[in-house]
Every structure is written in C-alpha cells, then in structure tokens.
N, C-alpha and C positions, 0 to 999 in steps of 0.2 A: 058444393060439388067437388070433388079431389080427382084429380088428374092423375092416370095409370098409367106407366109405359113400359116397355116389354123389355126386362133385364137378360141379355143374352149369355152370359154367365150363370145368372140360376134356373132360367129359360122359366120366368113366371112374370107375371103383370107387377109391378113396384110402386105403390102409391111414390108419387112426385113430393120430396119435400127439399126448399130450395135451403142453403147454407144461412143467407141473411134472407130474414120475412119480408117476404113481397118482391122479394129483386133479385132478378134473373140475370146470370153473364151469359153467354151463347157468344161460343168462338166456331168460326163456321172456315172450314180448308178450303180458300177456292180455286178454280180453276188455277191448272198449269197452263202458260200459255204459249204452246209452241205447235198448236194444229187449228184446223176447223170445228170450233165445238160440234159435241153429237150427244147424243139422248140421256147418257150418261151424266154428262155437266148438267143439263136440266134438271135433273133427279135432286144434283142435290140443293139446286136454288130453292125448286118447288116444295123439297121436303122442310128446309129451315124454315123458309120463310111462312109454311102454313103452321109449322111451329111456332113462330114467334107470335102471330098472331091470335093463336090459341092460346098462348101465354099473357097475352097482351085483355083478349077476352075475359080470362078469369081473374083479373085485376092485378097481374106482373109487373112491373114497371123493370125491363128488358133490356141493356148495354148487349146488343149485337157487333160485333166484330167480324170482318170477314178479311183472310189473307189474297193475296194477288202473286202468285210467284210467276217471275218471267225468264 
C-alpha cells in the first residue's frame, strides 16, 4: 500500500517516497512558549504525531525530532 500526501505547491496527491528505504526524519516546530496553549498548539501535536504513527504502521522506522523554543 503507498502512502499519498497532498503536495501544496502542485496542489495534487504525491505518492510518499522516503530519501533512505524505510527510514523517516520527521522534524516537527513546537510550541513557542511564552502563553497559555490553545487549539492551535494541538493541531500540531495531533497532526505529527498521527503521522508518525502512520508511518510507523507501514513499516517506517521514524527519528522524530521536535524543537521547544522559549
């Protein structure tokens, strides 16, 4: 099964194919921390993280990264 995801630049679905087979980097921007988080900051926990595990699903093996800036 190949993995499609929506290339916003040619605005068409891009079969997924990684640089090295099987193994995903996934650098992920996270929160700035100088408020009360809100809906927004969740957005993007929930969107990685159901990424990587869909990654992880189709047999990925996944170095996730995530920044903290304060």
């Amino acid at each position: 099964m190949s993995l499609n995801l929506f290339n916003t630049l040619t605005r068409a679905k891009d079969v997924f194919k990684p640089k090295k087979k099987n193994e995903v980097s996934l650098y992920t921007c996270g929160p700035t921390v100088y408020a009360a988080p809100h809906l927004g900051n969740l957005r993007t926990y929930i969107f990685e993280d159901l990424l990587k595990r869909t990654l992880l699903m189709n047999g990925y093996k996944v170095k996730h990264v995530m920044n903290i800036t304060d």
